[in-house]
C-alpha atoms as one frame of an Amber mdcrd trajectory, in Angstrom:
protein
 -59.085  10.299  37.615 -59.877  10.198  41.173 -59.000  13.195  43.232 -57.132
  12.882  46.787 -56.413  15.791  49.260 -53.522  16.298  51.859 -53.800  19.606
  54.188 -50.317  18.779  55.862 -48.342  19.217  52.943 -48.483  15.444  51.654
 -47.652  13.717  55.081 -51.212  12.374  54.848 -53.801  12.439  52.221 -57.573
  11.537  52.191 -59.493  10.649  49.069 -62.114  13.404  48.088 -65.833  11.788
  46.543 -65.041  13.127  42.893 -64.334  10.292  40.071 -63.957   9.952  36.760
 -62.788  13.342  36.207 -61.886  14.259  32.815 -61.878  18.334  33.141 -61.470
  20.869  35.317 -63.225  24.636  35.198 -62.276  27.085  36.829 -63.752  30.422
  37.957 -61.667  33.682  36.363 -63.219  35.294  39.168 -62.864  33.100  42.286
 -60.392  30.255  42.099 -61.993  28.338  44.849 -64.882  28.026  42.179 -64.188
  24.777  40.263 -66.605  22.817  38.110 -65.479  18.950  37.772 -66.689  17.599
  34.247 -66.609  13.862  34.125 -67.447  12.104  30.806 -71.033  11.256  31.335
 -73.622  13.307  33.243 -72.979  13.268  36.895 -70.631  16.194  37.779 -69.239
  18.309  40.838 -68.919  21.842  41.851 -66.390  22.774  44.742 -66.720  26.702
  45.927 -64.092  26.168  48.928 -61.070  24.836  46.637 -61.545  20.787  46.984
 -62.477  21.135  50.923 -66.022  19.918  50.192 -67.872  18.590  47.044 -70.985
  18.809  45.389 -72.554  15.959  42.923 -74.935  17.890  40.286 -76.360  15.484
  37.294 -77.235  17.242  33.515 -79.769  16.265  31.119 -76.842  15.531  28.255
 -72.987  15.161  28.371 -71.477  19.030  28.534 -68.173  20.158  28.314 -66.210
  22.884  27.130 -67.355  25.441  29.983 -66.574  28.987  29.609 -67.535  31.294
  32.993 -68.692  35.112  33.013 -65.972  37.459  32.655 -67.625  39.182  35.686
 -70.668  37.506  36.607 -69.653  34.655  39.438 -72.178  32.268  38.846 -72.795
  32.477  34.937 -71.297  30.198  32.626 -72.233  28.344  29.384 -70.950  24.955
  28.076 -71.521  22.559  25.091 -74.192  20.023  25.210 -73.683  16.999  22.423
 -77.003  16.470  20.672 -78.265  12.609  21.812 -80.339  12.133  18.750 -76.708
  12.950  16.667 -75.176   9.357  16.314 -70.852  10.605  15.819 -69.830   9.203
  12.621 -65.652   9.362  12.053 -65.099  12.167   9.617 -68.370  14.069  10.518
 -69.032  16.831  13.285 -72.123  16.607  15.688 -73.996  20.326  16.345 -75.385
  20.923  19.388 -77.165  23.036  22.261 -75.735  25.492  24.222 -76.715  25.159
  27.971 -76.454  28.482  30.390 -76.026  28.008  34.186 -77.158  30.856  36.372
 -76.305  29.636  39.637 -72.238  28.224  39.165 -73.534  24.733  37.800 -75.670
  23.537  40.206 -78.991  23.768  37.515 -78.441  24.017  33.553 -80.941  25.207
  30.503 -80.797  24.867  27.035 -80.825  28.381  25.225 -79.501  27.130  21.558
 -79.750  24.604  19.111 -77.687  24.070  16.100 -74.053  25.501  17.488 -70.643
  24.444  16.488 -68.548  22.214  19.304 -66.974  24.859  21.303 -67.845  27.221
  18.650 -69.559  30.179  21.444 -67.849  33.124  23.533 -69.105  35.247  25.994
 -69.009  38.678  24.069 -68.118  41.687  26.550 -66.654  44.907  25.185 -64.087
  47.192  26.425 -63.950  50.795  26.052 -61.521  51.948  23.473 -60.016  53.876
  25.946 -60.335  52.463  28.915 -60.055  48.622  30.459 -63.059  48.520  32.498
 -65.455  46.531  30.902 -69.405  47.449  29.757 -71.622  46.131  32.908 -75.083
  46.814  31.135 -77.863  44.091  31.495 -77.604  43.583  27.627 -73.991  43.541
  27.252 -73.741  40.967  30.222 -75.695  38.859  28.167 -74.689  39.488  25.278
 -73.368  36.151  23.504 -71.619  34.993  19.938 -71.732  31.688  18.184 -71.431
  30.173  15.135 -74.684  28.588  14.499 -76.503  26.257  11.355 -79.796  25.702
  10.619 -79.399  22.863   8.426 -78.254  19.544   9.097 -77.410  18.060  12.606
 -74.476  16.525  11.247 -71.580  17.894   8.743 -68.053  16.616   7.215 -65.641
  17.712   9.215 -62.485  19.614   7.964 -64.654  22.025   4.886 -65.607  25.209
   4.541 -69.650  25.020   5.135 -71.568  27.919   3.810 -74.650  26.933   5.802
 -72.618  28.430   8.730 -73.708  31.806  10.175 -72.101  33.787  12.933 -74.757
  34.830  15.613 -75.407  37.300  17.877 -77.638  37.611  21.086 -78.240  39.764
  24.232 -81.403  38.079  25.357 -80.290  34.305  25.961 -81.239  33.825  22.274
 -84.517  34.458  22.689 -83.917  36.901  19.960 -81.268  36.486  17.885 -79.104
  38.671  14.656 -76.889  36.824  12.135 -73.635  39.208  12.088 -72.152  37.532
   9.228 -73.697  35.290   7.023 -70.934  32.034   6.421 -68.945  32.859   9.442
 -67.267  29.598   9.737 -64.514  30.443  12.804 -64.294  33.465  14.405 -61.458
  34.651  17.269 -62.915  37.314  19.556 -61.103  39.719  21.895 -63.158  42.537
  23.349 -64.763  44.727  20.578 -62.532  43.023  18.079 -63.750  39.998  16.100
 -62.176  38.113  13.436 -64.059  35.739  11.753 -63.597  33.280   8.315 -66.410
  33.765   6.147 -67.241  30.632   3.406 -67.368  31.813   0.402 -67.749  28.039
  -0.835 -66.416  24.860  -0.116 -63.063  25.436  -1.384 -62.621  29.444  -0.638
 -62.800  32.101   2.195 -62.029  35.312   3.423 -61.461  37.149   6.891 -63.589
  39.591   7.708 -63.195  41.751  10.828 -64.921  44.150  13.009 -64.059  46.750
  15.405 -67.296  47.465  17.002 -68.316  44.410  18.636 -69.856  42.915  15.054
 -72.046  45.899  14.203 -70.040  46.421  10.879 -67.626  44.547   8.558 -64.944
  44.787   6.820 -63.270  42.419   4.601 -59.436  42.483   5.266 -56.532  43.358
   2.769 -53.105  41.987   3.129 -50.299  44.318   0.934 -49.734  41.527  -1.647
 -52.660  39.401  -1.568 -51.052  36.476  -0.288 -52.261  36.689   3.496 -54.615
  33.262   2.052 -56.730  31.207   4.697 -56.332  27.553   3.592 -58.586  25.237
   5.529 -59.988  25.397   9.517 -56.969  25.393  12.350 -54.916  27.247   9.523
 -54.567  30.821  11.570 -54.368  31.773  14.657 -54.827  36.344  15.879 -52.976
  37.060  18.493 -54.816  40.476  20.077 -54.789  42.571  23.322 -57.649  44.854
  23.764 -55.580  46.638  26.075 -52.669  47.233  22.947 -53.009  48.561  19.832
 -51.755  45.915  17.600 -52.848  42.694  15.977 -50.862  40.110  14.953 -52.026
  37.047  12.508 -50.451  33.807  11.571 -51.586  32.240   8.669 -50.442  28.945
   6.967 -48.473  29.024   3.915 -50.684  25.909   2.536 -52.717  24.004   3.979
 -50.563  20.995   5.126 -47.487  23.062   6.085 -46.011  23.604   9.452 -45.145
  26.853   8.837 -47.035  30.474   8.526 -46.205  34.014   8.031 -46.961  36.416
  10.314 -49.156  39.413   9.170 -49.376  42.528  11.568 -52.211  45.152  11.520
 -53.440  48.802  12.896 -55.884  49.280  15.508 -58.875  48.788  12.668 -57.294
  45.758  11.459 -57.907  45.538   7.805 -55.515  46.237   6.242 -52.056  43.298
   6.846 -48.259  44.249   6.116 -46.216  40.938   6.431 -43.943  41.006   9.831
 -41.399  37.439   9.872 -41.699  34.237   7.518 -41.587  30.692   8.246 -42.894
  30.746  11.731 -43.040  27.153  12.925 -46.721  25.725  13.006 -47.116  22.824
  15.045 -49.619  19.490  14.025 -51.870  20.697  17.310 -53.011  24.024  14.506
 -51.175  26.479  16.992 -48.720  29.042  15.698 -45.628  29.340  17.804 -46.547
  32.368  18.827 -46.391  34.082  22.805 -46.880  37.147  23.981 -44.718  38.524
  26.838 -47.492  39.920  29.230 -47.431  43.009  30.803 -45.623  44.806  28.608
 -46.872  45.969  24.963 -45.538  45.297  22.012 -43.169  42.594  23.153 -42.985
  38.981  21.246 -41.480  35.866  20.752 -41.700  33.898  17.902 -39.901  30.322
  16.437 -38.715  29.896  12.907 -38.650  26.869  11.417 -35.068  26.487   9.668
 -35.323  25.536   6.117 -38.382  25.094   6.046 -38.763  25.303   2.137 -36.149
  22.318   2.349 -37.781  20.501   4.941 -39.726  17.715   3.868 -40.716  15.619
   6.953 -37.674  13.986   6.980 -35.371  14.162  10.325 -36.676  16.707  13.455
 -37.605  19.679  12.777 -34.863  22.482  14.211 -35.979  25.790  15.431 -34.836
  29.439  16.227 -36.376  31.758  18.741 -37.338  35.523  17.840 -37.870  38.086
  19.878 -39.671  41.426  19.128 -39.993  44.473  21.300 -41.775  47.086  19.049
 -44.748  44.924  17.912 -43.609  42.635  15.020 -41.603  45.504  12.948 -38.230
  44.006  13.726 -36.955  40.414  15.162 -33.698  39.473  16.443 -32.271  36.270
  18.411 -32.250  35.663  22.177 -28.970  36.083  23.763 -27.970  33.174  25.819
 -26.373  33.258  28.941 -22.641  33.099  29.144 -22.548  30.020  31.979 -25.107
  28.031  33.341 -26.042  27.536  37.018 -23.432  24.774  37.774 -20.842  27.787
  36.095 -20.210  25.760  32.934 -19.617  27.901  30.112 -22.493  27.566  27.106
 -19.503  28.696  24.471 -21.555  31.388  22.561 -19.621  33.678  21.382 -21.454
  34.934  18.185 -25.710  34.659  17.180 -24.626  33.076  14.058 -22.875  29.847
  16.344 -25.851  29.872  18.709 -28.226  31.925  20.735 -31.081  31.067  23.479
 -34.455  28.940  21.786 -37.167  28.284  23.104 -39.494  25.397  23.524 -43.729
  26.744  22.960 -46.845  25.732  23.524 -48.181  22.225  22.001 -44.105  21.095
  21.151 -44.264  17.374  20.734 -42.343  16.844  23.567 -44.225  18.487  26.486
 -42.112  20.920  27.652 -43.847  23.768  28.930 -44.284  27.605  26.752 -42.488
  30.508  28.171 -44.675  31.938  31.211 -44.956  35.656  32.100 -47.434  37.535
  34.383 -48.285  41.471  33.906 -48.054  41.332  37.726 -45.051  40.121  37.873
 -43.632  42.744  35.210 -40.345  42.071  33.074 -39.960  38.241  34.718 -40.038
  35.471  32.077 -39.547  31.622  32.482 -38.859  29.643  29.795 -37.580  26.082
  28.716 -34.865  25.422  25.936 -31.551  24.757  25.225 -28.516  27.052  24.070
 -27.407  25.483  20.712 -27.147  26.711  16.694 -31.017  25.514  16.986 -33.745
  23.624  18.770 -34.309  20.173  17.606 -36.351  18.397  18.054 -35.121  15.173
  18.869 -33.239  16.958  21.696 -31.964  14.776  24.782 -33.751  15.609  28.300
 -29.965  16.121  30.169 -29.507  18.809  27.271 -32.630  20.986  28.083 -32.541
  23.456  30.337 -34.877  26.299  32.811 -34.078  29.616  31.807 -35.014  33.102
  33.412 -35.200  36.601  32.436 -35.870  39.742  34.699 -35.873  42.496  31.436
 -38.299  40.985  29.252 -36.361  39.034  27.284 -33.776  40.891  26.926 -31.072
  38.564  28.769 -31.157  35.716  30.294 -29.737  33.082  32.896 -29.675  29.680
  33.648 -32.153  28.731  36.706 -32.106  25.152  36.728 -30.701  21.953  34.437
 -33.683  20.165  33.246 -37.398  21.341  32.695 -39.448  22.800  35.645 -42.789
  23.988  35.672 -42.849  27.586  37.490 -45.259  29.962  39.092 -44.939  33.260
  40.293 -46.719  35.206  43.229 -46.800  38.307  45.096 -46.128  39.746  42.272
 -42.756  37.999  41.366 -41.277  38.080  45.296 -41.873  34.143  45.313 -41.044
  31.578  42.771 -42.096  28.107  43.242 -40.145  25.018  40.514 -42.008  21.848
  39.911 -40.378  18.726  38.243 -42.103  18.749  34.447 -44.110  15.498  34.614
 -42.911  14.571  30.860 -40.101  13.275  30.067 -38.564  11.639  33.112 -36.972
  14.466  35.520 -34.957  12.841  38.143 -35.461  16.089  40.771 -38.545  14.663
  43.352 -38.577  18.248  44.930 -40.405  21.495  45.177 -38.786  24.475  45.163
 -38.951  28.004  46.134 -36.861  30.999  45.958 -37.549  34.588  47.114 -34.854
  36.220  45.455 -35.743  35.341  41.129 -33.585  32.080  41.543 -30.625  32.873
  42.824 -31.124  30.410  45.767 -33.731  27.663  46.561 -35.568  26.028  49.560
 -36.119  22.575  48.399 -39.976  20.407  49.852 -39.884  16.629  49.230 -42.505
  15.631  46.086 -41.650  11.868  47.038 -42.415   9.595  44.159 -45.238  12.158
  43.247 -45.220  14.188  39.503 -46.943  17.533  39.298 -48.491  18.067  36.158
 -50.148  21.765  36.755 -49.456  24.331  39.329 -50.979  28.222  40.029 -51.600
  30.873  42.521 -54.690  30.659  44.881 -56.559  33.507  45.723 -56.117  35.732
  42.591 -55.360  34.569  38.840 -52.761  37.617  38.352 -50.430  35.948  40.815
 -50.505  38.034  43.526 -51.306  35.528  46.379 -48.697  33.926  48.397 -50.735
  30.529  48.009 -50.415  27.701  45.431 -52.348  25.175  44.646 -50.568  21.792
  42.427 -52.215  19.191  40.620 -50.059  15.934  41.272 -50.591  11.965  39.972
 -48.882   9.481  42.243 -46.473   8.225  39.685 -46.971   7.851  35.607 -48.134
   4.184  36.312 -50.683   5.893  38.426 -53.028   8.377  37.727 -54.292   8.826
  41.233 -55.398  12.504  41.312 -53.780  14.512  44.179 -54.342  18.289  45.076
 -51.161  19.748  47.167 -51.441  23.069  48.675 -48.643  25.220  49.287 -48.661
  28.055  51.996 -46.211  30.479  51.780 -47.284  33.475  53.667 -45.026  32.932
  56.272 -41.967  32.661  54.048 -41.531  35.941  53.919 -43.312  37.855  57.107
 -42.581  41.591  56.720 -43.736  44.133  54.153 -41.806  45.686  51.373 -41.379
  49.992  52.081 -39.723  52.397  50.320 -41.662  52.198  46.861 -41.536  56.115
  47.291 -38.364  55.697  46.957 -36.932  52.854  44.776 -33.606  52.671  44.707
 -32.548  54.121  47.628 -30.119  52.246  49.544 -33.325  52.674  52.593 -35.913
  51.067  50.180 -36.773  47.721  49.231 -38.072  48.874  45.695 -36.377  49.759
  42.108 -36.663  51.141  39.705 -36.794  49.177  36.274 -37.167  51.029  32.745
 -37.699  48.563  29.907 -36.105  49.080  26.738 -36.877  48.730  22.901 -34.327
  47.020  20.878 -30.706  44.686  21.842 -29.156  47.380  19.108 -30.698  50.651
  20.811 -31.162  49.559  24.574 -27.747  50.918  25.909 -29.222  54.828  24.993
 -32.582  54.974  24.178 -34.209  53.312  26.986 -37.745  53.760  25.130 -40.236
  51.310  24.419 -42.955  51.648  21.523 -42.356  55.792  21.783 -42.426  56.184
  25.560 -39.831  56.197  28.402 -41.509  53.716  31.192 -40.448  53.159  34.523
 -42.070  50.364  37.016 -41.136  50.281  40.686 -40.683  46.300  41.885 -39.033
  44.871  44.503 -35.339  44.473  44.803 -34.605  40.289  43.755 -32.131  40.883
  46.875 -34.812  42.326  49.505 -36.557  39.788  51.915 -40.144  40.965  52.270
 -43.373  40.854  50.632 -45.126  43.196  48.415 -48.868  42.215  49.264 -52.008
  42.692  47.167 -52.070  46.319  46.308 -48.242  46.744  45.237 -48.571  49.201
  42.015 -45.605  48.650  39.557 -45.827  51.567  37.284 -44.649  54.651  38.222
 -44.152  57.271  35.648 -43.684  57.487  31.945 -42.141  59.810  29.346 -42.391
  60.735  25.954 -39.597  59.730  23.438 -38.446  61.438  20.149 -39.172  59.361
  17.387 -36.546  57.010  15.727 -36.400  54.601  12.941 -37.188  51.566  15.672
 -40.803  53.632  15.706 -41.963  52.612  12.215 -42.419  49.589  10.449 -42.788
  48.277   6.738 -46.033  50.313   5.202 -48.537  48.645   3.316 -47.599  47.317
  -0.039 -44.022  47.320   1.533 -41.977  44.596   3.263 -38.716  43.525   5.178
 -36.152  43.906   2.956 -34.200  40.577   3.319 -30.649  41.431   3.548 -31.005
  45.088   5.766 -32.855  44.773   9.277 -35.327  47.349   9.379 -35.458  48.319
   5.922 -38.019  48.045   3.833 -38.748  47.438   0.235 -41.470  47.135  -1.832
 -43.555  43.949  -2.187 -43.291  42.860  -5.683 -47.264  41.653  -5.319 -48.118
  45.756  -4.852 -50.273  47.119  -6.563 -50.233  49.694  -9.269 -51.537  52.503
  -7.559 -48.986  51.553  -4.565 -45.863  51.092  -6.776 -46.858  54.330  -8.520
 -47.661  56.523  -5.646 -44.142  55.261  -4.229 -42.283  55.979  -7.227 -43.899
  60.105  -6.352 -42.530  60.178  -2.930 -39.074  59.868  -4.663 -39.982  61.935
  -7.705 -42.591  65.131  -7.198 -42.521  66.451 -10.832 -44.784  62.934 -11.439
 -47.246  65.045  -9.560 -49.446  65.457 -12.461 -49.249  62.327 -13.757 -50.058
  60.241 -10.783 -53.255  62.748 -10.034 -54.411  62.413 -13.722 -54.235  58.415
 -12.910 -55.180  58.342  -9.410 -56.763  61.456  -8.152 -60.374  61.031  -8.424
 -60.817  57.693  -6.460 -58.339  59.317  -3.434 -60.659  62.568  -3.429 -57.760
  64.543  -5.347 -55.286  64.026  -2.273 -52.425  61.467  -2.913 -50.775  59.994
  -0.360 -47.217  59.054  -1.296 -45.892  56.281   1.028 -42.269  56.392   1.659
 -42.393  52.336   2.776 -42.918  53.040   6.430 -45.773  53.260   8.702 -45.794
  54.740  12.200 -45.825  51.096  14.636 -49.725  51.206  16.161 -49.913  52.627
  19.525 -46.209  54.249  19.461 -46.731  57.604  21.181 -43.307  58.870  20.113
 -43.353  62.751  18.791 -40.844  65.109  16.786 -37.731  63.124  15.517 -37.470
  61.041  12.820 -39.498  61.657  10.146 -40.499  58.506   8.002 -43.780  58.933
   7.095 -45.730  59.621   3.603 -45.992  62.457   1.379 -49.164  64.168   0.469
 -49.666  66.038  -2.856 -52.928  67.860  -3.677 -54.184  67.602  -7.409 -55.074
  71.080  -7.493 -56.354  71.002 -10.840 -59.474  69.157  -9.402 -60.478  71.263
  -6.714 -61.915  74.224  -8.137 -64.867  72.763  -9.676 -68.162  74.566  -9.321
 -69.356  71.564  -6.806 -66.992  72.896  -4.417 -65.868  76.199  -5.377 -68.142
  77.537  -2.480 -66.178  75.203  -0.348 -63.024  76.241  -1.575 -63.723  79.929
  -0.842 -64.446  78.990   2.593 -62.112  77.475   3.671 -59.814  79.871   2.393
 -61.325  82.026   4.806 -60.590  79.833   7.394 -57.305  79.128   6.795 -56.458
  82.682   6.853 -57.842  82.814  10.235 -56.163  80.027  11.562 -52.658  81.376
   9.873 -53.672  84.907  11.800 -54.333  82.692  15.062 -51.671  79.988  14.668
 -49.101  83.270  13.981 -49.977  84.638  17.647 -49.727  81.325  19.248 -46.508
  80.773  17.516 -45.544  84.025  19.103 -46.325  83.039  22.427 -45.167  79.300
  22.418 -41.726  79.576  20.886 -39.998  78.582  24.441 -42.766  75.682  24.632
 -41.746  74.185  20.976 -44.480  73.051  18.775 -47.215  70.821  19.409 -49.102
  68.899  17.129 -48.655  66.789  14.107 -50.618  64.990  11.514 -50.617  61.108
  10.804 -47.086  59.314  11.521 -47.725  56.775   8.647 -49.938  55.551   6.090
 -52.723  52.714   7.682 -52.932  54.824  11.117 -56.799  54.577  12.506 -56.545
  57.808  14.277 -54.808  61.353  13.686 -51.974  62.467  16.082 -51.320  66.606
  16.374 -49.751  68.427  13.357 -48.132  71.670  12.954 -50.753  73.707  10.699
 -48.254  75.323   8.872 -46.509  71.953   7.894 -49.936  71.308   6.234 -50.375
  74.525   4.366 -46.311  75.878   3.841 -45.147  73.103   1.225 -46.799  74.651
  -2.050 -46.655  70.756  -3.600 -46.344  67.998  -0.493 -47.148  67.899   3.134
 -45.147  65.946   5.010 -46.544  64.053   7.650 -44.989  61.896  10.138
């Protein structure tokens, strides 16, 4: 590919030294920083965003670069081994190279690594999103690694595979988990598919950065992993929640979707049959910004399907983390004011097209600056096929998550947001043929357009300048001169003086004075006209009116204030051992793959007087405290509090506990719990216009206790309720 450059907005271009391209890098700290790979050894670095080149040469052919989260100059890349002759069928190991100094020198500092199989490893606090800027945890580094053979048959599970760890460039080094074949890392979280042989392996996780492991547990032992590209973990260190989408067998394109706690070992099941495309990506998206909200697509019949014909899909939606799914609603018209005819789900709804869809279309798109604004391409129809006609696809917008939607163009467009969702610039998709030659921009979410002359140019990638996040007021697009021509060409598009004053009156959203609102997102379609809560709390964001003509500028804040919610039955979902019951949204029955102790311990929430049965069965290896589940779980990271109550039962096998190993014990804490009755009695006193605090657990599989009333705890003389 060779590059070309036009500072006038495409009246005139000059051609820029770089050929031969074959991939771009770019900085997640400084977008001007790009790194141009071409396919041999001679490469280029740019620092000023294409304005000047320079020409760096490598020992080997690298690729695959991955920069410093917050180190500037750092990044590492794959190096092929030379001596390592690629034979069809077999995969090549090979160094790792570290540059100090954004490309312009590279070193070797590993032998023996996995194409593309190496992060940069840097925590998060728990608690907090800053990151962990210590010397060692800058350089701290994860790989999958073999010290056997240079070369190895692709597509097996290898056993002589290790996942390794290092802080010191690999000087030193630690094997975290002997067989670690693939692993899928997200702040202190790491996932990683352990060969057990050949033929079988597990998933093991860690929640400490890979200082311990645990092997996970899915609630009916079918959560299987088949063969490489066959899952994919969808994770947020900033959310509680983890999502996983594993293959049903190995050569089918579809995969159930498994959703976990904080910790994440143990899996309850969350939707079936979600469509997995031939690129080994789940069809799977996160809307950003928001927790908890998803959108899936279902593969229709897929039992029946059997390669024959397109495939035809249905889009999901989720907004409290996997527990529940429903369709999209479509809009009633479309942009020209034709109607779409929906008038039921069942006839049609709103689907989606997602990443890696044989036909090019681009995946929904969401920024958390831009919060609640999605763009997405798809088609209003009883399902997606996908043998669809171009003239039947359409650009569709949402400013409420997800929640509805409108029409903002016929046809598929490519779309970026900045200053924070003020400006929305439309590119022509470059595939298939789009008859619009025009760029366009809007200031108020769509609603109208400015249209700039392409010519007989197609755009094939487009983003912000300035700040990844979107909230510059500069783009940058990647154009080819036709499709018979692949003639590089970087356009850059200056809006800052599209809209010249500043936003005021985010103080105030709302007001009839201020340019602001104020926007609360919601949980469920079913709920959202009168609970207005979202995973347990009542959130409001200030953004700018679509209607207002201003900017917000850099340091715009969108959140403003949140609330508590009481809890509901759209704050739980399915418990382990449990799953969606298939007739009933949102209820749940149990999985007939639970296990004994599971079915058993169910059957006591329902029945007490098998109290002494189930602790003569199952006391000793639960420490002579049962925990009865009633099928729900409290969702991860749902801060709702009083309410509903859904969660288990506890019964203490009292029998056990006065043994002469803890008799002592037992006298104790009697003591203590008279004190804290005496205490709790005068608080009680005190508080009654306050209402109670404090609660235990919400639901079986939580990673961390919530308050509890004491007296809930010690008042039942057979069960404690906890929610």
């Amino acid at each position: 590919m060779c590059i070309r450059d036009s500072t006038d907005g495409g009246v005139s271009w000059s051609r820029l030294s770089p050929q031969g391209v074959e991939e771009l890098a770019q900085s997640p700290l400084d977008p001007m920083l790009l790194f141009l790979l071409s396919g041999h050894t001679r490469h280029w670095i740019t620092s000023d965003g294409g304005a000047s080149f320079q020409q760096i040469h490598t020992p080997s052919r690298i690729g695959g670069v991955k920069w410093h989260p917050f180190e500037r100059a750092w990044a590492l890349a794959f190096a092929t081994d030379p001596s390592c002759a690629t034979k069809a069928g077999f995969t090549c190991m090979g160094h790792l190279m570290l540059t100090q100094d954004s490309g312009e020198s590279w070193r070797k500092i590993a032998d023996g690594v996995k194409p593309l199989g190496f992060e940069w490893q840097q925590h998060h606090d728990r608690n907090s999103v800053n990151l962990d800027r210590t010397e060692s945890s800058k350089r701290r580094i994860v790989l999958i690694r073999t010290s056997g053979e240079k070369r190895i048959p692709s597509g097996l599970w290898d056993t002589g595979y290790d996942l390794v760890g290092s802080g010191d460039w690999f000087q030193t080094s630690q094997v975290l988990l002997q067989g670690g074949n693939l692993f899928v890392s997200s702040g202190r979280m790491m996932f990683v598919v352990k060969a057990e042989s050949q033929a079988h392996v597990t998933l093991w996780v860690s929640s400490d950065g890979g200082g311990s492991w645990h092997s996970t547990t899915s609630s009916s032992n079918t959560m299987r992993i088949q063969k490489p590209h066959s899952f994919g973990v969808l994770h947020d260190p900033h959310e509680s929640a983890i999502l996983i989408a594993v293959k049903t067998s190995s050569g089918a394109d579809t995969s159930r979707l498994w959703i976990s706690g904080t910790a994440g070992r143990r899996w309850v099941p969350s939707i079936t049959d979600v469509h997995y495309g031939s690129e080994g990506v789940a069809d799977l998206e996160m809307v950003d910004g928001l927790a908890g909200v998803y959108l899936v697509n279902q593969l229709l019949g897929a039992k029946a399907w059997g390669r024959k014909g397109p495939k035809l899909l249905k889009t999901r939606i989720s907004f409290d983390r996997g527990a529940q799914w429903t369709h999209l609603s479509p809009p009633r018209s479309g942009v020209d004011g034709r109607s779409f005819g929906c008038t039921s789900s069942d006839q049609c709804s709103l689907s989606l097209f997602f990443a890696n869809n044989p036909l090019q279309y681009p995946p929904p798109y969401s920024l958390a600056s831009a919060v609640g604004l999605v763009v997405a391409v798809g088609a209003v129809s009883k399902h997606l096929s996908m043998d669809i006609k171009p003239a039947q696809v359409s650009t569709f917008f949402s400013r409420d998550a997800g929640h509805s939607w409108v029409e903002l163009q016929r046809g598929s467009w490519q779309c970026a947001f900045g200053d924070h969702g003020a400006l929305l610039v439309a590119v022509p998709h470059i595939a298939p043929y789009h008859n619009s030659r025009n760029i366009l921009v809007s200031t108020d979410e769509g609603t109208t357009w400015t249209k700039h002359p392409l010519g007989s140019m197609y755009v094939s990638g487009i983003f912000t300048v300035g700040h990844l996040s979107a909230i510059s007021r500069q783009f940058l697009l990647f154009a080819q001169r036709s499709l018979q021509d692949d003639t590089g060409v970087v356009i850059s598009l200056d809006l800052r003086h599209t809209l010249d004053r500043k936003c005021h009156g985010a103080h105030d959203p709302g007001s009839s004075q201020s340019d602001y609102e104020k926007w609360n997102p919601r949980d469920s379609l079913t709920a959202s006209q009168h609970s207005g809560c979202l995973l347990g709390r009542r959130m409001f964001y200030v953004r700018r009116k679509k209607t207002s003509k201003c900017f917000n500028g850099a340091n715009h804040q969108a959140m403003s204030e949140q609330q508590n919610c009481a809890c509901t039955r759209m704050d739980f979902e399915c418990d382990f051992g449990f799953e969606p019951a298939g007739t009933t949204p949102g209820e749940c029955s149990l999985s007939p793959q639970a296990s004994n102790q599971v079915q058993d311990l169910a059957a006591l929430y329902h029945d007490p007087s098998l109290q002494g049965d189930m602790c003569a069965r199952w006391g000793e290896q639960n420490g002579y405290m049962l925990s009865a589940p009633s099928g729900y779980r409290g969702i991860p990271g749902d801060v709702c509090h009083h309410g509903v109550r859904l969660g288990p039962k506890v019964f203490p096998c009292r029998g056990a506990l006065l043994t002469l190993s803890n008799l002592f014990w037992a006298v104790v804490l009697g003591g203590m719990v008279g004190i804290v009755y005496w205490g709790v009695q005068r608080w009680r006193e005190q508080s009654k216009s306050r209402g109670s605090g404090a609660w235990l657990d919400r639901g079986a599989g939580r990673d961390e206790w919530e308050s509890v009333s004491l007296f809930e705890a010690f008042e039942e003389p057979e069960f404690t309720e906890a929610y």
